[in-house]
MIDOSE-1310 file (N, C-alpha, C; in nm, 2 decimals, decimal comma, always signed):
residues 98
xxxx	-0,82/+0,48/-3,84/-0,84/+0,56/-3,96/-0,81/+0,71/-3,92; -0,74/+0,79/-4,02/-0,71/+0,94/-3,96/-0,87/+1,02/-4,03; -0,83/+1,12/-3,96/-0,93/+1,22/-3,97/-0,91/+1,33/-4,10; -1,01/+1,35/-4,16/-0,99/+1,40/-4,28/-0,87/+1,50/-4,24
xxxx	-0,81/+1,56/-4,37/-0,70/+1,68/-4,35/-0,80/+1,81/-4,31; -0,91/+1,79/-4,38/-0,98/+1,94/-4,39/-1,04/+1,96/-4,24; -1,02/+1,83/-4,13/-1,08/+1,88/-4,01/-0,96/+1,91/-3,87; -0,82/+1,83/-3,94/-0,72/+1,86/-3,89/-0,68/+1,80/-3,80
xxxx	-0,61/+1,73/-3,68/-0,57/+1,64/-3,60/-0,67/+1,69/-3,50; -0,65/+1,58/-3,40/-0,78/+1,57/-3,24/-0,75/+1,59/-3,14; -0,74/+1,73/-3,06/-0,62/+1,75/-2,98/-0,71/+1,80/-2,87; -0,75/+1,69/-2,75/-0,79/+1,75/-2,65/-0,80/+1,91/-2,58
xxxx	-0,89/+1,96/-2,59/-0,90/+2,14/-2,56/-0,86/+2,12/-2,45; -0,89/+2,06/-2,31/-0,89/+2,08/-2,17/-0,75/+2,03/-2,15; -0,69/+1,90/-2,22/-0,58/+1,89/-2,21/-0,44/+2,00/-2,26; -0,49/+2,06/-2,33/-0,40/+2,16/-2,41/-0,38/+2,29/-2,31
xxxx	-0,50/+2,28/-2,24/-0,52/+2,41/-2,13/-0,46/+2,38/-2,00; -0,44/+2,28/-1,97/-0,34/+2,24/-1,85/-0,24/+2,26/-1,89; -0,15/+2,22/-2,03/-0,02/+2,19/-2,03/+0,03/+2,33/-2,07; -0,05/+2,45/-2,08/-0,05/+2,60/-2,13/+0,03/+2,61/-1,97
xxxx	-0,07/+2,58/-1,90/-0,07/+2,66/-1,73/+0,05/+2,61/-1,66; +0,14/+2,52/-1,73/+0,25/+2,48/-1,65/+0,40/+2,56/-1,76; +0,49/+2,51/-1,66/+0,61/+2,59/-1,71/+0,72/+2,45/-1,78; +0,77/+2,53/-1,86/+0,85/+2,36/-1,96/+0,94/+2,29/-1,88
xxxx	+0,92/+2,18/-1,84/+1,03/+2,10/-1,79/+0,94/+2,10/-1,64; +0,83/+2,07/-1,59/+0,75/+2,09/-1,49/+0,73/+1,89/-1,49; +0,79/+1,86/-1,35/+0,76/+1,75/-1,33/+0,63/+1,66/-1,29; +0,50/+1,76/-1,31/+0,38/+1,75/-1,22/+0,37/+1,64/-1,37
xxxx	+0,25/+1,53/-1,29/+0,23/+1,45/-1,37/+0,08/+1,47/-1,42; +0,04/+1,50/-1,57/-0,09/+1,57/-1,59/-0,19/+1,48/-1,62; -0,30/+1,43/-1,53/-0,40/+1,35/-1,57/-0,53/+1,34/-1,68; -0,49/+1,22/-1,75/-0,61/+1,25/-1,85/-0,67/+1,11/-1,90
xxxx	-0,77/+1,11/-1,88/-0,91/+1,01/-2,05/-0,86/+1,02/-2,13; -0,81/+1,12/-2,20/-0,81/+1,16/-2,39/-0,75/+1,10/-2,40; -0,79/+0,92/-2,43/-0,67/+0,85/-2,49/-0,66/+0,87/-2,66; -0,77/+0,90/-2,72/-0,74/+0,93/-2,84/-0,70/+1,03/-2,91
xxxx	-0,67/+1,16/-2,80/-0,60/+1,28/-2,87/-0,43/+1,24/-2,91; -0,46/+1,36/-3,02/-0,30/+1,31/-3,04/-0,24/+1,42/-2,99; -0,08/+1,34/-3,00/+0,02/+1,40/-2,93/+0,09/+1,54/-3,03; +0,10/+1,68/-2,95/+0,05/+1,76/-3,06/+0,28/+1,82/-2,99
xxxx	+0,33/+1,91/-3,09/+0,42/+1,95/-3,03/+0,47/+2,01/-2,90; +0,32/+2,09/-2,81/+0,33/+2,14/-2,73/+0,39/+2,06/-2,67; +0,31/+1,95/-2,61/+0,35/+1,84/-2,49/+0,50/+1,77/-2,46; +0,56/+1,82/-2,58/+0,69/+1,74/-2,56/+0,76/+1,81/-2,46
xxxx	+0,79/+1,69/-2,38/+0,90/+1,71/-2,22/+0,80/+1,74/-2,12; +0,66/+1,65/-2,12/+0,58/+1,70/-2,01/+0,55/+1,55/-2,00; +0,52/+1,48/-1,86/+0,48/+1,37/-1,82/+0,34/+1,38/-1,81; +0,27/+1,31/-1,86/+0,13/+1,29/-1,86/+0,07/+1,11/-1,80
xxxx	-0,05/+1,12/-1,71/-0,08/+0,97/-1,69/-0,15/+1,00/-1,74; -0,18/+0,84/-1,87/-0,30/+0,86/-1,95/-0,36/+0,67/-1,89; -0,49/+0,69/-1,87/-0,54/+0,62/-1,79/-0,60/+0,51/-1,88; -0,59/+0,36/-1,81/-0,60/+0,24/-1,93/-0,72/+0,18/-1,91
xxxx	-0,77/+0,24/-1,81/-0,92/+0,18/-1,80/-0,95/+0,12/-1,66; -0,78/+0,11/-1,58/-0,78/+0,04/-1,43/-0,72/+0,16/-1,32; -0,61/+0,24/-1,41/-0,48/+0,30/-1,32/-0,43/+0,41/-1,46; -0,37/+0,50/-1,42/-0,31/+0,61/-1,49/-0,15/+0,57/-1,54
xxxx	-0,10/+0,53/-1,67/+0,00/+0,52/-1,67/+0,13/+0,59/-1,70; +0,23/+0,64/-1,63/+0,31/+0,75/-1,70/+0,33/+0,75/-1,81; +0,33/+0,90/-1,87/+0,36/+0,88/-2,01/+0,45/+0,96/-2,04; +0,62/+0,97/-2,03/+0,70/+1,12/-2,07/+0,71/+1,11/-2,25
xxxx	+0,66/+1,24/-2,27/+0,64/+1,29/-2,38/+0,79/+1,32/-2,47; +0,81/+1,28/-2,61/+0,92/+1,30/-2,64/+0,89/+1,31/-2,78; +0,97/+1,42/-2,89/+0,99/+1,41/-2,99/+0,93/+1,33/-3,11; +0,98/+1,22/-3,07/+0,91/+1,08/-3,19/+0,80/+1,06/-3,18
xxxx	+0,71/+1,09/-3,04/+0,58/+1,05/-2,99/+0,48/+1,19/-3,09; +0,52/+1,29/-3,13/+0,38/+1,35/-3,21/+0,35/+1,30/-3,32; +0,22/+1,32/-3,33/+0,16/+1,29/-3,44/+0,06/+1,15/-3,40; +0,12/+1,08/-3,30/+0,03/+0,91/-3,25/-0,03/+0,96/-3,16
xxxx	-0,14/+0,91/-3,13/-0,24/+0,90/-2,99/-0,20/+0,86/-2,88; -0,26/+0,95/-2,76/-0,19/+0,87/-2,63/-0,24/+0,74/-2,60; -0,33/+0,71/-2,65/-0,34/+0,56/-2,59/-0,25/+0,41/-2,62; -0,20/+0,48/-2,75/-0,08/+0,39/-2,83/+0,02/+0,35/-2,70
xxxx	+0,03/+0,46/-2,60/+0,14/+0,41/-2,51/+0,11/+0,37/-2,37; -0,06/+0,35/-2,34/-0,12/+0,30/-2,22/-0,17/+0,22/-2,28; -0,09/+0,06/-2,26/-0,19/-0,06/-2,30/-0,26/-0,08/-2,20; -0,40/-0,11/-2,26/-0,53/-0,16/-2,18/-0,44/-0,33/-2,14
xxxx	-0,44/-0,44/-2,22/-0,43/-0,54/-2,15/-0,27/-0,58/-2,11; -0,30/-0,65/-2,01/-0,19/-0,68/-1,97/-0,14/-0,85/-1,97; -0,01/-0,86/-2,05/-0,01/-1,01/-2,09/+0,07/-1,08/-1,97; +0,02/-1,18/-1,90/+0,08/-1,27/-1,80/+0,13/-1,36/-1,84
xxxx	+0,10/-1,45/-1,89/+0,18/-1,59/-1,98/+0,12/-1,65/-2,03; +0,15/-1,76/-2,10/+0,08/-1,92/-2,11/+0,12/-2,02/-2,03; -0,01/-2,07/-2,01/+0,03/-2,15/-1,91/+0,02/-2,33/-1,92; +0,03/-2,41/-1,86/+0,00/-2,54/-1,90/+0,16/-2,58/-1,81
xxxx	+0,14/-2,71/-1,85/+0,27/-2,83/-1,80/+0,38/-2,79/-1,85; +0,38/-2,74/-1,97/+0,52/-2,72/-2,05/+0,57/-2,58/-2,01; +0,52/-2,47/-2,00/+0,57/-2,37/-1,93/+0,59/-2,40/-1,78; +0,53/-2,47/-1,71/+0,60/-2,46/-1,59/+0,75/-2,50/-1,60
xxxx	+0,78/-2,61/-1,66/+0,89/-2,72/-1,70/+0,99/-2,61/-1,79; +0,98/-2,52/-1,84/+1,07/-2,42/-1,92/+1,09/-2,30/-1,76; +1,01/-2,28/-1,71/+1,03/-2,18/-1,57/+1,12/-2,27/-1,46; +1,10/-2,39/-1,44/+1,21/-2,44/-1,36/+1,32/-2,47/-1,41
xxxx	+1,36/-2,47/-1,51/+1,52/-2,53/-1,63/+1,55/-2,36/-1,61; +1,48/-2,27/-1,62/+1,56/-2,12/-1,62/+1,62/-2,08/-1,47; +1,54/-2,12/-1,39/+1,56/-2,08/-1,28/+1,66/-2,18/-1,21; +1,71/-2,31/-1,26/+1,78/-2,43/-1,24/+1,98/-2,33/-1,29
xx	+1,92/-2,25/-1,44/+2,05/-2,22/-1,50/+2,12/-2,10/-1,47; +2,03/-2,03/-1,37/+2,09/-1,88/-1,30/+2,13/-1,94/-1,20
């Protein structure tokens, strides 16, 4: 749910003050928690790791990304497969047809 209009978007202070102190087009990768701040104009063309709960994952900032939260683009889980008799039997017929 968004945040009323009258309080205005959620934009990390500490985060906003790192990406002040760097220069545009700066490759350093800026670490942060604020998964829930959103992605404000500043940040565009700055790489940020935004951390999923295990590991920091890169995030390069672009255009289409303001307005959404960083966490939208550090998924917490990570999907491995389904498993059972029948997926093994579909992983050997693929690897039979390469």
């Amino acid at each position: 749910m968004s945040r009323s209009s009258k309080k205005g978007p959620y934009v990390d202070q500490k985060l906003l003050k790192k990406i002040a102190g760097l220069k545009p087009g700066d490759k350093t990768i800026i670490k942060t928690w604020a998964r829930a701040s959103e992605i404000s104009p500043e940040m565009v063309g700055f790489t940020l790791g935004v951390h999923n709960g295990k590991e920091f994952i890169s995030v390069r900032i672009t255009d289409e990304m303001v307005g959404h939260r960083l966490g939208e683009f550090s998924l917490t889980r990570k999907f491995v497969r389904h498993g059972g008799k029948m997926q093994k039997e579909l992983e050997k017929t693929a690897e039979i047809k390469k």
